[in-house]
MIVOVO-634125 format. One line per field, with one value per residue (C-alpha): x, y, z; residue in one letter. Coordinates in Angstrom, 2 decimals. Each point is the difference from the previous one (the first is absolute). Layout:
<pts>
X = [X;...]
Y = [Y;...]
Z = [Z;...]
residuo = [a;...]
</pts>
This chain:
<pts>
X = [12.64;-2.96;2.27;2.13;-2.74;-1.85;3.25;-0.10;-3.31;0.28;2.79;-1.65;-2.81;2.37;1.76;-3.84;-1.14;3.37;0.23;-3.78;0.72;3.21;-1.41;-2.87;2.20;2.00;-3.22;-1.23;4.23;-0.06;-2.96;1.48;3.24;-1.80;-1.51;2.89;2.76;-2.60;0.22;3.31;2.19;-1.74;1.43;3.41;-0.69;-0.63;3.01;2.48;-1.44;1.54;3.86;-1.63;-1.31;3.64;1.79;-2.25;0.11;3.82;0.08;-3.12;-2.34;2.18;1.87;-3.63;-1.39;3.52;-0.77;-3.15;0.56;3.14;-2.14;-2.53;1.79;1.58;-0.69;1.51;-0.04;-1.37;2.62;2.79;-2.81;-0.15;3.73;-0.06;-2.72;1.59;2.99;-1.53;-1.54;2.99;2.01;-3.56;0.44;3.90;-0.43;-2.67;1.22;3.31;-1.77;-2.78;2.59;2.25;-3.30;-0.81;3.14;0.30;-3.94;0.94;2.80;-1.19;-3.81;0.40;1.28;-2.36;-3.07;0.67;1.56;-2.04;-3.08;0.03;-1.45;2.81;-2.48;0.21;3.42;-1.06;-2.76;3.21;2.39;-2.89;-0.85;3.41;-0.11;-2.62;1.98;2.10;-3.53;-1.84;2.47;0.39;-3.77;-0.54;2.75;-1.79;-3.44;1.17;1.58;-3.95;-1.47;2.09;-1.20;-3.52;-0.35;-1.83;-1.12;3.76;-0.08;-3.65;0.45;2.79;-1.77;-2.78;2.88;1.76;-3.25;-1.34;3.59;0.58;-3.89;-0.02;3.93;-1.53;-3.49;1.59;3.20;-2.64;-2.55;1.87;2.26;-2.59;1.84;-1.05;2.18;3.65;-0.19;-2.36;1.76;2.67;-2.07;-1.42;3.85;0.46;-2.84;1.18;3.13;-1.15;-2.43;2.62;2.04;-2.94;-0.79;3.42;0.83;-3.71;1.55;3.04;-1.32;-2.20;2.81;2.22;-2.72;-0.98;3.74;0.33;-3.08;1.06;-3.25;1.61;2.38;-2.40;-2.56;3.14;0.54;-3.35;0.19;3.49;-1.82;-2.08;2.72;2.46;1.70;3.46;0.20;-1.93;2.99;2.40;-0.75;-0.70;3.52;1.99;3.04;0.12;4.24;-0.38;-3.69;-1.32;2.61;-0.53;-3.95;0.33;2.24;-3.10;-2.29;1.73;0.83;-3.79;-1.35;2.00;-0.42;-3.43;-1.03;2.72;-2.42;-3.00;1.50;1.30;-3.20;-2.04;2.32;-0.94;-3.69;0.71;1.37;-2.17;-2.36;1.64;0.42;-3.34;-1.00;2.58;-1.15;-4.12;0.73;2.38;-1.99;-3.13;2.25;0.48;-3.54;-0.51;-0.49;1.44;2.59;-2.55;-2.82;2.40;1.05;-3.40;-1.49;2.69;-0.52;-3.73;0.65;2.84;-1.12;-3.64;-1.79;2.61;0.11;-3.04;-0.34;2.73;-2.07;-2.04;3.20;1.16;-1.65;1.94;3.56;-0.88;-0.52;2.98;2.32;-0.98;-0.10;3.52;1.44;-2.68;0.94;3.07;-0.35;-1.78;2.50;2.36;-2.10;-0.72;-3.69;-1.88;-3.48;0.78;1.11;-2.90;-2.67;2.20;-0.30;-3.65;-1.37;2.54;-0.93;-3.91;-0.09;1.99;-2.45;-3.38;1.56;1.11;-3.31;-1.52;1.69;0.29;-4.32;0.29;2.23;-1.21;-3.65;1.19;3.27;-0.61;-2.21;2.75;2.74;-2.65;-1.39;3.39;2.78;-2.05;1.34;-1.46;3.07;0.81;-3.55;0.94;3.14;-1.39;-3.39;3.21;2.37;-3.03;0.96;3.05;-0.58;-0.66;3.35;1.69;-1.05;0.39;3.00;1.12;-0.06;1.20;2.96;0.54;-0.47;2.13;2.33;0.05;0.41;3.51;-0.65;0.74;1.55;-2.87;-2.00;2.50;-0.60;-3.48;-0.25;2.92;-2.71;-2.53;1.91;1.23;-3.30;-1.19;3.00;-0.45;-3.08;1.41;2.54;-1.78;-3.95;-0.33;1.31;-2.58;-2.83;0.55;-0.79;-2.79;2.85;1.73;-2.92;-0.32;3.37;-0.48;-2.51;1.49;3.47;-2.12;-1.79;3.48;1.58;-2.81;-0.28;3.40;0.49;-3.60;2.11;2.38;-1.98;-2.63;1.32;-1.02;-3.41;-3.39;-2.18;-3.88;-1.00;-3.61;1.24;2.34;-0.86;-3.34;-2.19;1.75;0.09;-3.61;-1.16;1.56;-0.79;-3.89;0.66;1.67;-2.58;-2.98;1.82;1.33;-3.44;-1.56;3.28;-1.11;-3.59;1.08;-0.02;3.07;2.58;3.00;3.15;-2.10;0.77;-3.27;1.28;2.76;-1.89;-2.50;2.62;1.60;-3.23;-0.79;3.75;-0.57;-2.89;1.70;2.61;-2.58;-2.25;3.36;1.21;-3.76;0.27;3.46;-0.52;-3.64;1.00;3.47;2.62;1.54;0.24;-0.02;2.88;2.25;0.66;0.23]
Y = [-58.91;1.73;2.75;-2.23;-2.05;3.38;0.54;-3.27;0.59;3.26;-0.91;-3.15;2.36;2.10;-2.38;-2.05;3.08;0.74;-3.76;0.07;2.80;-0.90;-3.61;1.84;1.71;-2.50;-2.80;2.83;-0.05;-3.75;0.37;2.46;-2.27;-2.72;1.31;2.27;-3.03;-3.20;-3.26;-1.46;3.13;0.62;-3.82;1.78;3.04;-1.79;-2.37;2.65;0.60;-3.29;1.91;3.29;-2.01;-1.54;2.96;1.99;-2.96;0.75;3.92;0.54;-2.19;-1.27;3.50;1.47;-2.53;0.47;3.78;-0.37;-2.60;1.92;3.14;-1.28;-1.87;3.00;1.14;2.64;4.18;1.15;2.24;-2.70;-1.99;2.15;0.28;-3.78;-0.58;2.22;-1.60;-3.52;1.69;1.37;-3.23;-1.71;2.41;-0.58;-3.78;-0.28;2.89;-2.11;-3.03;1.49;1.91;-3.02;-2.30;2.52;-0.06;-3.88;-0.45;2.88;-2.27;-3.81;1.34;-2.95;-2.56;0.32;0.15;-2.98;-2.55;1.46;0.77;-2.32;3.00;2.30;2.24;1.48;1.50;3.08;0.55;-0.82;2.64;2.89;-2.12;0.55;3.86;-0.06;-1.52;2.40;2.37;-3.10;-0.96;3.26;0.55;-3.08;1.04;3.08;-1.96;-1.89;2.87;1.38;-3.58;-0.73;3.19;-0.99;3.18;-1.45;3.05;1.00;-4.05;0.71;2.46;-1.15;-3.01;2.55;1.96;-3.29;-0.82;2.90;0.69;-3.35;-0.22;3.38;-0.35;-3.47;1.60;3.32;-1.98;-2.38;2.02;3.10;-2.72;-2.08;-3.12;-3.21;-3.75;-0.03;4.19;-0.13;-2.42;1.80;3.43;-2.26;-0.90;3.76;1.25;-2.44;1.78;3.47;-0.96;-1.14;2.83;2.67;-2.26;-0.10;4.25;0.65;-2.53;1.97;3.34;-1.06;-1.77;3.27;2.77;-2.37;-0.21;3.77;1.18;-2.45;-1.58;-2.76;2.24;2.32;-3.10;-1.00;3.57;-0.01;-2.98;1.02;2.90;-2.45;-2.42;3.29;2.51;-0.72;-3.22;0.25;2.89;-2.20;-2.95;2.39;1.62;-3.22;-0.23;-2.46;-0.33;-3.47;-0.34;-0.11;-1.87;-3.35;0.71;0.07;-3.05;-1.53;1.33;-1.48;-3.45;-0.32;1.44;-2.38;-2.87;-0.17;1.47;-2.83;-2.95;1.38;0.75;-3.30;-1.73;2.10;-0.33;-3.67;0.30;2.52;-2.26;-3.17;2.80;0.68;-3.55;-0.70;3.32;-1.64;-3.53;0.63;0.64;-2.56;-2.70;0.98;-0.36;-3.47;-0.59;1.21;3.04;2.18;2.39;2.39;-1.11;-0.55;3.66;0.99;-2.60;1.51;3.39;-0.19;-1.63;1.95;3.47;-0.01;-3.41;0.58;3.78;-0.17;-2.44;1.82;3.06;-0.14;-0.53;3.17;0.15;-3.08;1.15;3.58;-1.55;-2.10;2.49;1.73;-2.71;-0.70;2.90;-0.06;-3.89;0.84;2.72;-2.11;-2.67;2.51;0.46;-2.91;0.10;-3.15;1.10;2.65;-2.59;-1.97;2.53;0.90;-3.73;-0.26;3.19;-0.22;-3.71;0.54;2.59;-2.03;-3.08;2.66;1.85;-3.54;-1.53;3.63;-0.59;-3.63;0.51;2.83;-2.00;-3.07;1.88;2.14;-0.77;-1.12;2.94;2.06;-1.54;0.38;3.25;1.91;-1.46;-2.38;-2.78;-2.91;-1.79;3.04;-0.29;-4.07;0.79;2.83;-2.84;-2.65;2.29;1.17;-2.61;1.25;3.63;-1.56;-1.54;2.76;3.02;-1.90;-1.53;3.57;1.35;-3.14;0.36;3.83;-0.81;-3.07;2.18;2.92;-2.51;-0.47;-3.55;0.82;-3.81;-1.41;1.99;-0.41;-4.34;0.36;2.16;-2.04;-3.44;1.31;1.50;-3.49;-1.26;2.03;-1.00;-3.52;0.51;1.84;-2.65;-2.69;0.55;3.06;-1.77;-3.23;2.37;3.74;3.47;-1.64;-2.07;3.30;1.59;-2.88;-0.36;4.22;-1.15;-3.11;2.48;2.47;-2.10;-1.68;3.22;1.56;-3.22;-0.45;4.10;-0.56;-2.99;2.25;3.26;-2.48;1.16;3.78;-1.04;0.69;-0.99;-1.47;-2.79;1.37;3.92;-0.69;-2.59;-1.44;3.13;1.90;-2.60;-0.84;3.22;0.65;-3.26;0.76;3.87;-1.21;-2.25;1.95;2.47;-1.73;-1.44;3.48;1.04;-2.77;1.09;3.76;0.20;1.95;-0.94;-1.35;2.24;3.33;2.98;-0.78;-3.51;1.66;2.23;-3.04;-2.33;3.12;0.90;-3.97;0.06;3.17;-1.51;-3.22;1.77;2.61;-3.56;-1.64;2.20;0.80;-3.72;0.11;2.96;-1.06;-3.32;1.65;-1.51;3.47;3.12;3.64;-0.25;-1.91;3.19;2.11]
Z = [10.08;-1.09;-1.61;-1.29;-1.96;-1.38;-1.92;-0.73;-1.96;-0.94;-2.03;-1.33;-0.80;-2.14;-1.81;-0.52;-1.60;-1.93;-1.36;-1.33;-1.51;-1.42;-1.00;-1.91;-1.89;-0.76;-0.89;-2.85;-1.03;0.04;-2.61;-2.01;0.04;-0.93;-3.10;-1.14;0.37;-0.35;1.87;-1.09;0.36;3.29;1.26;-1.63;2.14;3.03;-0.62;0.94;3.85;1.19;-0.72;1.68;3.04;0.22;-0.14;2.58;2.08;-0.01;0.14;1.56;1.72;2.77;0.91;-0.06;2.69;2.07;0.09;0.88;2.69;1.68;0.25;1.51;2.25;1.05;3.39;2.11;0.02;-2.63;-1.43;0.48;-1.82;-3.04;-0.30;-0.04;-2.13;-2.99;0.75;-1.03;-3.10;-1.44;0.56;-1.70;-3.33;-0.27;0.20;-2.34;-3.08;-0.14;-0.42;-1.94;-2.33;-0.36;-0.87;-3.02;-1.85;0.95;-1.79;-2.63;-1.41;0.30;-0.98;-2.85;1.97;2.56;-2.29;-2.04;2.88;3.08;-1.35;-3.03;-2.08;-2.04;-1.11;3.77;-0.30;-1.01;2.86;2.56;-1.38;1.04;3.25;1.29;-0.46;3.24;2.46;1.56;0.68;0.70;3.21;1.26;0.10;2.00;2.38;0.74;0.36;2.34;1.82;0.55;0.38;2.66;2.01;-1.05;-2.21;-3.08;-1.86;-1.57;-1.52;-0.85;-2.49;-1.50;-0.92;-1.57;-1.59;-1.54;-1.29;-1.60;-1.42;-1.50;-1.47;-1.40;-2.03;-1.45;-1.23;-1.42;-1.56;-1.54;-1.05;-1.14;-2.02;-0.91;1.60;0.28;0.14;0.56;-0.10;2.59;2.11;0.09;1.34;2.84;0.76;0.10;1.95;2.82;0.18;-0.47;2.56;2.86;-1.21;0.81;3.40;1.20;-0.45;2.04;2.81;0.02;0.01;3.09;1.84;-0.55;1.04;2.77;1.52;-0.44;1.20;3.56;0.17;1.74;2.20;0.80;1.65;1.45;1.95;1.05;1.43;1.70;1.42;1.77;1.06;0.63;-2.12;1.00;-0.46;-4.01;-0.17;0.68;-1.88;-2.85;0.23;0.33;-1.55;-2.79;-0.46;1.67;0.61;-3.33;-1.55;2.43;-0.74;-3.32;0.02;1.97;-2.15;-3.01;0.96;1.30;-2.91;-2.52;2.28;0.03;-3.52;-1.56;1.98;-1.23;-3.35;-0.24;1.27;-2.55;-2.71;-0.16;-0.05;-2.96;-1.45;0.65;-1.44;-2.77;-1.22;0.81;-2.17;-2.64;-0.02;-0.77;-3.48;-0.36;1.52;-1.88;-3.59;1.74;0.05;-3.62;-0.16;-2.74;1.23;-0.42;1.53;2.77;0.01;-0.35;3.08;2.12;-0.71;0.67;3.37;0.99;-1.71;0.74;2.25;2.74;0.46;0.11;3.16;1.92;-0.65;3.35;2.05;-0.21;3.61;0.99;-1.48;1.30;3.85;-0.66;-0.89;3.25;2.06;-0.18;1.82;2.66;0.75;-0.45;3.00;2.38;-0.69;1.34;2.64;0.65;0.37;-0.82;0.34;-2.17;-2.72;0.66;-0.68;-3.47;-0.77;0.71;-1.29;-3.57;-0.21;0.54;-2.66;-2.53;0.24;-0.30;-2.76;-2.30;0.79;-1.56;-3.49;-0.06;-0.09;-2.45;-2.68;0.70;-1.14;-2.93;-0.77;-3.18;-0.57;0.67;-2.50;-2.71;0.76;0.84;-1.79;-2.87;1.36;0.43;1.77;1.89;1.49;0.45;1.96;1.72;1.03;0.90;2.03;2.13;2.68;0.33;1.87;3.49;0.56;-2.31;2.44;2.68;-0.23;-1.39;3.47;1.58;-1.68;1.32;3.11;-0.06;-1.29;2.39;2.55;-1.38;-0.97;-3.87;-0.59;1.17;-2.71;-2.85;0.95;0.12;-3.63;-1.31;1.01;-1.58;-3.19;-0.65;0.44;-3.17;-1.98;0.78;-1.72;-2.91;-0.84;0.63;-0.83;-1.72;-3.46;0.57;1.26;-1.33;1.77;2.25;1.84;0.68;1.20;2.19;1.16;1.17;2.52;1.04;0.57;1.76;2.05;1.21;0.89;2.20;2.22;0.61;1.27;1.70;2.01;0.98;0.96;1.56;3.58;-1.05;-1.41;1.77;-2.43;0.35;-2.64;-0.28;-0.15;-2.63;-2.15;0.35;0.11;-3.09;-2.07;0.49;-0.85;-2.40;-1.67;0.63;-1.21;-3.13;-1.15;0.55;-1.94;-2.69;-0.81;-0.01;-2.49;-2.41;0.37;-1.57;-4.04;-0.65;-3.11;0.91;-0.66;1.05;2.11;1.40;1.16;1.61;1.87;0.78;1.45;1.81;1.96;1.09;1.10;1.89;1.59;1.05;1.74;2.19;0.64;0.60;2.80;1.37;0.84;1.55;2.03;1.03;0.87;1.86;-2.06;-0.69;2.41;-0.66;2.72;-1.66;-2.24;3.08]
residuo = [x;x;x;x;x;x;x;x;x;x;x;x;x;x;x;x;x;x;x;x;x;x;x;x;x;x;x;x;x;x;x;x;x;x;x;x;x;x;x;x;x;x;x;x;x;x;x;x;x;x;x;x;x;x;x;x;x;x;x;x;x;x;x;x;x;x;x;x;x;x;x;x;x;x;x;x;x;x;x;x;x;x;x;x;x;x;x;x;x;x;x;x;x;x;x;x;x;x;x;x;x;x;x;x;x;x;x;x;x;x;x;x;x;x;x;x;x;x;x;x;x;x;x;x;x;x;x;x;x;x;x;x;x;x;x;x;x;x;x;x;x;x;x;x;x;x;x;x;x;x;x;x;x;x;x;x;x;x;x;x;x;x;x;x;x;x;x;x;x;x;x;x;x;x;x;x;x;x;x;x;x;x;x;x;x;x;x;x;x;x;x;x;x;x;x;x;x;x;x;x;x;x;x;x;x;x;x;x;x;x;x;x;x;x;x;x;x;x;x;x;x;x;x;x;x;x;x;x;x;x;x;x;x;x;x;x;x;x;x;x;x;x;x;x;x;x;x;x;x;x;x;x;x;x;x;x;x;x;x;x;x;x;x;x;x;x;x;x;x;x;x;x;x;x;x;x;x;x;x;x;x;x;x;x;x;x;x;x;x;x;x;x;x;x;x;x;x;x;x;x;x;x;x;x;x;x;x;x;x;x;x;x;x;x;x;x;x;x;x;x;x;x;x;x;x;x;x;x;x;x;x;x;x;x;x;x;x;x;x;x;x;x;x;x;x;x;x;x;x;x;x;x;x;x;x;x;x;x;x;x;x;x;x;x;x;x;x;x;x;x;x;x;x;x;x;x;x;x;x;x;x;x;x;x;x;x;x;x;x;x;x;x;x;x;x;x;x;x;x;x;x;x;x;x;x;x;x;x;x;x;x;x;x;x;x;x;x;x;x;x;x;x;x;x;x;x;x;x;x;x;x;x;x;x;x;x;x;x;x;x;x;x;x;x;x;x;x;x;x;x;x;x;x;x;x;x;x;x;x;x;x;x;x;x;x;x;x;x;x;x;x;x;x;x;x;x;x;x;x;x;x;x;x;x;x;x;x;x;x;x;x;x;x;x;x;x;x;x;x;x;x;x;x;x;x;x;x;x;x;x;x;x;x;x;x;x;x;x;x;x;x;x;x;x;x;x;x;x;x;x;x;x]
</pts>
């Protein structure tokens, strides 16, 4: 257990690290977007992610998950293991390039179509025809990501984040500046640097998979360990013949593989979509509530492009846990060991709450600050102040969703998403035209809110969780932390829109967070143990 859950965190640790750095990069990229393209053909820019999340739902997301969840729910000797588990991932890259492939020339030739009927905006089709070019790289990257997450090696996926990153930022600012770029030209280069970005990510994830295979690091821990268990018997099970043998496992392999990648395609291919139309329907419902198709553009692109990313920004700790979590539920699942699901529950859930508490305090407090100062933005800073609510029951409900998932109850999470999707479109179609952006803002929480309870009702039985520990002490000091502070911020004579207010607001927020978790460690709420 204990070795188990240091992998568990070292790998959180490594993907933590890798997604600040990653998100920081891609925050000063969001800027420089936002300047070189301006507000409306941002909301165009961001228009076209609702067909990318659809199509990786379909090529990608689900087959990624499967991978991940058959590996790690693969138990046995370790070199009939690692036959196995490459087995899985090369059935995982075959399914996913035919559908990625056939998805490209399928977007590649209805581009128009799609653009002016799906996302009600035919100045998109453009953007889709260099989308498509990313998909086949795209899929087979995520295969091979969830190849390592599945064995709980996060450093291969860690990098290729970093090398995605650095690729894709580095094309747009050369192709812009060297070109002197900026609207539709520029759009386009920030269409291209995601593909030459996936492109670079996916050959490093390749080259890494291949050197790994051939260099037998997985073989060679599986003779060791058949040294232990006996030589002749690792021998033999190394020299089987595969004339019948591998054909019926590969059969297996297959039909489990498919099975369970098409339900958790299918299950996320509907919340794409319910995404996408809810991603689709903000614009349109804020024309409805009279805003010029500009403004509308231009709203959406702000809170899409800047207030939101911005949010989800802290919960790269959260999705970096998550995506970890999964396999290791996944493995005591298969092992069927409930306190060792209960302690994931407890310690993923307790972190979730301390770290959305953190930031709902720190945008609550500068929010505003922040939408003037960084982006010169007065709404963004409005959104940013309205969406702080949300980050307690978005982490949390973040890893309640990989857990519910690595528990192999994936319906259960595609109802409970689906609920809570609707939820925000209700609001959409119904109140957003009478009320404008604030009702969508609204409707976020509301949707949020709905979606952790009802997986808290179901992981209930795994919970061990103290009132006082978890929610009455953090939220009291922080409130008492943020107001002394926020008084002695107004107190300070610095000009607005200043590097000095910047570094101003980034010291007080450094000094919440070392008061913050004096408080909880003093007062026992959080244990150097838990990390051990």
């Amino acid at each position: 257990m204990k070795k188990l859950r240091n992998k568990l965190i070292q790998g959180t640790l490594i993907l933590t690290a890798t997604g600040f750095i990653t998100r920081i990069i891609g925050f000063v990229y969001r800027i420089f977007l936002a300047n070189i393209l301006g507000t409306n053909l941002l909301g165009v820019y961001q228009l076209v992610f609702p067909v990318y999340g659809i199509c990786f739902t379909i090529y990608g997301a689900g087959i990624q998950t499967a991978i991940s969840q058959l590996i790690a729910s693969n138990v046995g000797e370790s070199a009939q293991k690692a036959r196995k588990d490459l087995a899985i991932l090369k059935w995982g890259i075959f399914a996913s390039l035919s559908l990625s492939v056939s998805l490209s020339f399928l977007i590649y030739a209805f581009a128009e179509p799609i653009a002016a009927r799906f996302l009600l905006e035919p100045a998109c089709s453009p953007y889709l025809r260099l989308l498509c070019l990313l998909f086949p790289f795209c899929g087979t990257s995520a295969c091979i990501n969830g190849y390592f997450y599945g064995k709980k090696e996060a450093k291969v996926p860690a990098v290729t984040q970093i090398v995605e990153q650095l690729v894709r930022v580095a094309s747009v600012f050369l192709l812009c500046i060297l070109l002197s770029a900026t609207g539709e030209a520029g759009c386009r280069f920030a269409i291209l640097g995601l593909v030459f970005g996936e492109a670079a990510s996916c050959f490093y994830n390749c080259f890494h998979l291949v050197r790994s295979v051939r260099q037998g690091v997985w073989l060679k821990q599986a003779y060791i360990q058949n040294q232990n268990t006996g030589r002749k018997k690792g021998s033999a099970l190394l020299r089987t013949n595969a004339s019948g043998y591998e054909k019926i496992r590969h059969n297996k392999i297959a039909s489990s593989l498919l099975f369970l990648a098409f339900t958790l395609t299918t299950t996320k291919l509907v919340i794409s979509i319910l995404h996408s139309v809810e991603a689709v329907f903000i614009p349109a419902a804020l024309k409805k509530y009279g805003c010029s198709p500009q403004d509308a553009l231009s709203i959406y692109g702000i809170l899409s492009g800047i207030a939101l990313p911005f949010i989800l920004f802290p919960s790269t700790v959260t999705n970096s846990f998550a995506v970890m979590l999964l396999p290791a539920i996944a493995q005591a699942q298969a092992e069927r060991s409930h306190d060792k699901i209960k302690n994931y529950v407890t310690l993923s859930g307790k972190y979730s709450l301390f770290i959305g508490y953190l930031f709902t305090c720190i945008f609550l407090l500068f929010g505003k600050d922040f939408g003037t100062v960084l982006f010169h933005s007065a709404d963004a800073g409005t959104y940013i102040y309205a969406l702080s609510w949300l980050c307690p029951f978005m982490y949390l409900s973040t890893t309640f969703t990989s857990i519910i998932n690595g528990l192999g109850k994936t319906q259960l999470t595609f109802l409970i998403t689906a609920v809570s999707l609707l939820v925000k479109i209700y609001f959409l179609i119904f109140l957003v035209p009478r009320f404008g952006i604030h009702a969508y803002l609204a409707g976020s929480l509301i949707s949020y809110i709905v979606m952790t309870v009802l997986e808290g009702i179901y992981l209930h039985p795994y919970m061990d969780w103290s009132i006082v520990n978890f929610f009455v002490i953090p939220c009291i000091s922080l409130t008492i932390l943020g107001t002394i502070l926020k008084k002695l911020y107004l107190l300070i004579p610095v000009p607005l829109s200043s590097i000095l207010t910047v570094s101003v607001i980034g010291i007080i927020c450094l000094i919440i967070c070392i008061g913050y978790l004096f408080v909880l460690q003093r007062l026992k709420c959080i244990n150097i143990k838990d990390f051990l």
